[in-house]
C-alpha positions as CSV (number, residue, x, y, z in Angstrom):
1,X,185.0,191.7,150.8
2,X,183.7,193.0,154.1
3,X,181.7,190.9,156.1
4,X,178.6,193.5,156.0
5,X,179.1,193.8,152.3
6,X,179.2,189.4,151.7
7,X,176.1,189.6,153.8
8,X,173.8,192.0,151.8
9,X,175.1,190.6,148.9
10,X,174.0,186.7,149.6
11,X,171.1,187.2,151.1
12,X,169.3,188.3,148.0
13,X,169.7,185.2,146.9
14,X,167.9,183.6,150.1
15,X,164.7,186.3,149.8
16,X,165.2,187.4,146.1
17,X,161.8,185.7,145.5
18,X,159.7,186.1,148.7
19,X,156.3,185.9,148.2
20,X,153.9,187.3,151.2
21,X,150.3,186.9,151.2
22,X,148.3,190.4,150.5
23,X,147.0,192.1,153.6
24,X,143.2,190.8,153.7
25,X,143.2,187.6,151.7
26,X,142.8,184.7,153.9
27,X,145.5,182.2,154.4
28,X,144.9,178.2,154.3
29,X,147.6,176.3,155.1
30,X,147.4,172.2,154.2
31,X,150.0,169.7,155.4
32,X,149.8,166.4,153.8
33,X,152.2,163.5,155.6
34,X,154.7,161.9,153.4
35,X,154.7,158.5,152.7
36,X,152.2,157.9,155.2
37,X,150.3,154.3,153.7
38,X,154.0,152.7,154.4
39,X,154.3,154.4,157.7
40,X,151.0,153.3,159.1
41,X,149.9,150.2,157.2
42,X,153.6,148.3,156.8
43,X,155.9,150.2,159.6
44,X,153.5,150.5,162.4
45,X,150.5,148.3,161.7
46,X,148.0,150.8,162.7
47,X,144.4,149.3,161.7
48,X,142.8,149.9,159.1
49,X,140.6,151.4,157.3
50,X,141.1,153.7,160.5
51,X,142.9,153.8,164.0
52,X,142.4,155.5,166.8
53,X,145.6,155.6,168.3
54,X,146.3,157.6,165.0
55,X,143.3,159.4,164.7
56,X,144.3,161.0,168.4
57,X,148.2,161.5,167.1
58,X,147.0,163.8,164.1
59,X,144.4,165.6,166.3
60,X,147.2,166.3,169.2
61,X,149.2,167.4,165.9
62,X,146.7,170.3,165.1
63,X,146.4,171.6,168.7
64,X,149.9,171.7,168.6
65,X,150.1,174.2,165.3
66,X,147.6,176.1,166.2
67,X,149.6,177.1,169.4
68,X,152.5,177.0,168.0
69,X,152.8,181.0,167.2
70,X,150.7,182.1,164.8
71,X,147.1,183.0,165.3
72,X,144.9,180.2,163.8
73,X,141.0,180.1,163.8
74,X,140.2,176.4,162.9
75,X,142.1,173.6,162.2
76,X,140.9,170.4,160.3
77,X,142.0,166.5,160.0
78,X,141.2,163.8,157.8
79,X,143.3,160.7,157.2
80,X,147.0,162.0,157.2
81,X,146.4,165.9,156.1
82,X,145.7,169.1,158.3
83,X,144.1,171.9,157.2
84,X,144.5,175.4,159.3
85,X,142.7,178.6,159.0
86,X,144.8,181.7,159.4
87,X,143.1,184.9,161.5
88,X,142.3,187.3,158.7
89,X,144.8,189.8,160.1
90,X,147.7,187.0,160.9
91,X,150.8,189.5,160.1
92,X,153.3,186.7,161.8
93,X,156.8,187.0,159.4
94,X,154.9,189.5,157.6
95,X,153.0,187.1,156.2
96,X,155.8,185.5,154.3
97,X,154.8,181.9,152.2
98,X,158.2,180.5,152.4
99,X,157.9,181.1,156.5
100,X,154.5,180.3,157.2
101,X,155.1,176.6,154.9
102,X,158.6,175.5,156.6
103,X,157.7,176.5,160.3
104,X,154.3,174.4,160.0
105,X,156.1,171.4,158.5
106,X,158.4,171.6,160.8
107,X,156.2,172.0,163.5
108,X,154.0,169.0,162.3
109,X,156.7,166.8,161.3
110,X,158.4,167.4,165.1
111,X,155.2,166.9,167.2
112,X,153.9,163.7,165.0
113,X,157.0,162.4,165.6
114,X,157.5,162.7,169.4
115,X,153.8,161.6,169.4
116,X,154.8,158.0,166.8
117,X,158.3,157.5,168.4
118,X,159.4,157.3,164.8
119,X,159.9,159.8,162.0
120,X,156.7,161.2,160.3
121,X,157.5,164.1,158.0
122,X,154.8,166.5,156.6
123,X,154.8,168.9,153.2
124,X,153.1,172.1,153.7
125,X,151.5,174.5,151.0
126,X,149.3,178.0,150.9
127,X,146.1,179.1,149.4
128,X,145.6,182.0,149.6
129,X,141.7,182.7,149.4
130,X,140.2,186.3,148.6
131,X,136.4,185.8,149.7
132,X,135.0,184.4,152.9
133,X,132.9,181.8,150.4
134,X,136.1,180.5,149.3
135,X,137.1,179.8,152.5
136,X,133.9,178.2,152.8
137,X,134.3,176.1,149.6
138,X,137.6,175.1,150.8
139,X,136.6,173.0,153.9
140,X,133.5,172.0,151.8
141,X,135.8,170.5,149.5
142,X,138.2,168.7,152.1
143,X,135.3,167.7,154.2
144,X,133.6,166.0,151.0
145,X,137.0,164.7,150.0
146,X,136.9,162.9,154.0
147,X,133.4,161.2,152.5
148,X,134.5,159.6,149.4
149,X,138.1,158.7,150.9
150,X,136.3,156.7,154.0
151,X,133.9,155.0,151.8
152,X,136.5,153.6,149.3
153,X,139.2,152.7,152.5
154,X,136.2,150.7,153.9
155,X,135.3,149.1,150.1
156,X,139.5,148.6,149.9
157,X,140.0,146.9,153.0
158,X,136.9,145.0,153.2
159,X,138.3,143.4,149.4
160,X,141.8,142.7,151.1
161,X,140.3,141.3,154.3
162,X,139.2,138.5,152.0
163,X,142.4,138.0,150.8
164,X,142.4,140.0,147.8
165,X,145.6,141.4,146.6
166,X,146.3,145.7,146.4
167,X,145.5,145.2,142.5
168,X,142.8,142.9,142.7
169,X,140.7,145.0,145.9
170,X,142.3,147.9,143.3
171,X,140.3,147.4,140.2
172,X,137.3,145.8,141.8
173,X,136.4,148.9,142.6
174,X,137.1,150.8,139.8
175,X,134.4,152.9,138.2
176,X,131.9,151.6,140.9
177,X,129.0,154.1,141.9
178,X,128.9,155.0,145.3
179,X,125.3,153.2,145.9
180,X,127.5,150.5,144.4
181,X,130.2,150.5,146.9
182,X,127.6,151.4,149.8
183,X,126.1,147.8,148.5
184,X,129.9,145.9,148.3
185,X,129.8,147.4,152.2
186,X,126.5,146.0,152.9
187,X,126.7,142.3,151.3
188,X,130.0,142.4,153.9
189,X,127.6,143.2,156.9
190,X,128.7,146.5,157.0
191,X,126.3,149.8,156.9
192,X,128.6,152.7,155.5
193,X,125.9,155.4,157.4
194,X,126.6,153.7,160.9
195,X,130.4,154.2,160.9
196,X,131.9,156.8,163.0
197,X,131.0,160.2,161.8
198,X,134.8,161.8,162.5
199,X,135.8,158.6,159.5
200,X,133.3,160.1,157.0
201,X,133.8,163.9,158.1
202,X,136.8,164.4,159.4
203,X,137.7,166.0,162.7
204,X,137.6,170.2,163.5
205,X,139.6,172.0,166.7
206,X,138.2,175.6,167.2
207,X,138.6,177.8,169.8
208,X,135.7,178.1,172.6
209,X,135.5,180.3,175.3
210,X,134.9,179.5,179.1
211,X,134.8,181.2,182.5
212,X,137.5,180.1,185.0
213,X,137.6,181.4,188.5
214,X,140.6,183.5,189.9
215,X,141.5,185.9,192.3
216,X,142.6,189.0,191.6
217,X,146.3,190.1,192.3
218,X,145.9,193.3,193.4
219,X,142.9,193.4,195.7
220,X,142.5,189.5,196.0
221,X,139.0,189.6,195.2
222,X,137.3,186.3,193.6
223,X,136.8,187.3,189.5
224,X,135.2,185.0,186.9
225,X,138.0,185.3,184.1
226,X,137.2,184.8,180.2
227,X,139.8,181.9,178.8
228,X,140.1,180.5,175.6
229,X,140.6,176.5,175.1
230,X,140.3,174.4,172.1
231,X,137.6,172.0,171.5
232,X,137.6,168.9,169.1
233,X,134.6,168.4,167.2
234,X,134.1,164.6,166.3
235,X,131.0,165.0,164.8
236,X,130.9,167.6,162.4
237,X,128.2,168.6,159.9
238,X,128.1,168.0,156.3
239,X,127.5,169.8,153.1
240,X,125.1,173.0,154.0
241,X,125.4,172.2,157.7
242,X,128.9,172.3,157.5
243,X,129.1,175.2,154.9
244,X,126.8,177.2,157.4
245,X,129.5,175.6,160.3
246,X,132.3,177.2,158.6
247,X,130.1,180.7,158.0
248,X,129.5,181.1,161.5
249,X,133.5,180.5,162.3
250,X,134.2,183.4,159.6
251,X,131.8,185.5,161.2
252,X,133.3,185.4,164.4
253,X,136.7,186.6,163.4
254,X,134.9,190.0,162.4
């Protein structure tokens, strides 16, 4: 068989089932690390319920994919996952899932790791989103989801602090209310509403505009140029505030 003729014939099998996002729905793209508790908590010791150091390493990690080729709007972090917003009009591999899911965990998985000095590997999937309030319901979901994780992680480690093991700190705080847990914090000293806001919320990079000075090359005149730079926003909004965060966003895309 010719070479030409091999080649058509077993590539089929490679992009046989393609799937590429329809023009105009909006593309979310969430990577989730693997294996992350062992990584941090028994490998490398970060603190917890939270760590800087760490904190910075996933937010370096976003600012990395979202220059990393394809056009993204916002990105997201809470705990170990990322969350990026695709331009509406991204085209990039012709908007192919498969594409769009290995380059980003790729990506991720290369630049956490240069950033750890160990291996940290991220899993990568698409949702694909027809209407700008699904978008919106989106990061309200994951934004929520930062809420409840950071109030049980404190709840959790607060029980193992004490010397509680992962079943007992487990099941004490099983089918606890959250005024309940809020109180478990309290009795410990500790006011769940006064801990860091990017812990409870999560942590948003977005694009921002500013005016840099230059010089024209061609008559070497002094200009005011328009540049973009991202900006990480450690203090987000929540519920409305944030849905109206997210709305605004959206509405400067168009």
């Amino acid at each position: 068989m010719k070479f030409d003729d091999l080649d058509s014939k077993m590539r089929i099998f490679e992009t046989g089932h393609d799937h590429c996002v329809l023009p105009g729905i909006y593309i979310v793209a969430r990577l989730d690390g693997r294996s992350f508790t062992r990584l941090t908590k028994e490998v490398h010791q970060f603190e917890a319920p939270f760590d800087m150091r760490f904190r910075d390493m996933m937010v370096q990690t976003v600012e990395h994919l979202m220059q990393c080729g394809f056009r993204i709007s916002y990105g997201y972090t809470e705990s170990d996952e990322i969350s990026l917003l695709f331009a509406r009009d991204e085209a990039t591999f012709g908007r192919k899932v498969r594409k769009i899911t290995s380059v980003l965990a790729g990506e991720a998985s290369a630049k956490f790791s240069l950033l750890l000095g160990d291996i940290g590997c991220f899993d990568c999937r698409v949702s694909q989103l027809p209407t700008r309030g699904d978008v919106v319901d989106y990061f309200r979901w994951r934004n929520e989801d930062a809420h409840r994780n950071a109030l049980n992680a404190h709840c959790y480690w607060a029980l193992r602090k004490e010397g509680k093991t992962v079943n007992e700190a487990t099941k004490a705080l099983l089918k606890l209310s959250i005024p309940a847990k809020n109180e478990l914090l309290f009795q410990r000293g500790i006011n769940f509403n006064d801990t860091p806001n990017w812990q409870k919320r999560g942590i948003g990079v977005a694009w921002e505009l500013h005016e840099k000075e230059a010089v024209n090359e061609k008559t070497g005149t002094p200009i005011t140029a328009i540049r973009r730079k991202l900006k990480q926003i450690l203090d987000l909004p929540m519920r409305e505030e944030y849905s109206d965060f997210i709305e605004r966003l959206l509405g400067e895309e168009t």
